[in-house]
C-alpha positions in Angstrom: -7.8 16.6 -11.0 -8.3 19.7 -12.9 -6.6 20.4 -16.5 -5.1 23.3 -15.6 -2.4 22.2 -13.9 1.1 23.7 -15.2 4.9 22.2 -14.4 6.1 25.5 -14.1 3.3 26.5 -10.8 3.5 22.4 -9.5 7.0 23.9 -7.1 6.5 23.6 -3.2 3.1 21.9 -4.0 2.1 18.8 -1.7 0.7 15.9 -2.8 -0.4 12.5 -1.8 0.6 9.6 -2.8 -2.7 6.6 -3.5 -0.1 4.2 -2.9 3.1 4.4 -0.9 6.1 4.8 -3.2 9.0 3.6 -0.8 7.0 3.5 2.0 6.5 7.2 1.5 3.1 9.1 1.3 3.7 12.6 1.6 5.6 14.5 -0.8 6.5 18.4 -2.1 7.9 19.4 -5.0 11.0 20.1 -4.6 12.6 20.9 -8.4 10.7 21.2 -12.0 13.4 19.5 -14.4 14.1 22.1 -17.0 14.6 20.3 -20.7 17.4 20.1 -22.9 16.8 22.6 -24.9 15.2 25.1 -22.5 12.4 26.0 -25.5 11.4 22.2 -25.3 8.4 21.3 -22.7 8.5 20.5 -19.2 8.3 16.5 -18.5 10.4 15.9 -15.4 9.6 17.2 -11.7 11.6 16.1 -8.1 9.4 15.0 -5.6 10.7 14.8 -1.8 9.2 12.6 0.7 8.1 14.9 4.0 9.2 12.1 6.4 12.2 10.5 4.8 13.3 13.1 2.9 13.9 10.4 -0.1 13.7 11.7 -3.7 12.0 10.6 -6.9 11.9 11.8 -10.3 8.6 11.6 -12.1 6.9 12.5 -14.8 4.7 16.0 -13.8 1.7 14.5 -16.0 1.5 11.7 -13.4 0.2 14.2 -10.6 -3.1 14.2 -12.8 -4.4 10.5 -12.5 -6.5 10.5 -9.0 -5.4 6.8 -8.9 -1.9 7.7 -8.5 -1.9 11.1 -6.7 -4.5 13.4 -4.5 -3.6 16.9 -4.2 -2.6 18.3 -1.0 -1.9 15.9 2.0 -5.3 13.9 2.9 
């Protein structure tokens, strides 16, 4: 994964999950999480499952470890 990877460009971006979370593999990102207080950084996103439509809050940093997440849908 490359370092330049922002929370605030990561919405409407697919990913794939290594492993199934929930029996889900597919997701898009469906909110960034703004902080409390807007001048503090970016930690949370949603993610949405394409099939099940099932949510998850994670932490955006996650989507950069290649054992956890692949860009895109493979």
């Amino acid at each position: 994964m490359t370092t330049s990877l922002h929370p605030k460009k990561l919405l409407l971006g697919k990913w794939t999950a290594t492993q199934p979370l929930a029996r889900d593999k597919h997701f898009i990102v469906v909110e960034v999480v703004l902080p409390e207080p807007p001048e503090a950084a970016v930690e949370w996103i949603e993610i949405e499952a394409v099939m099940s439509r099932r949510r998850h809050r994670i932490r955006w940093r996650e989507l950069r470890d290649p054992a956890l997440w692949r860009q895109g849908w493979t």
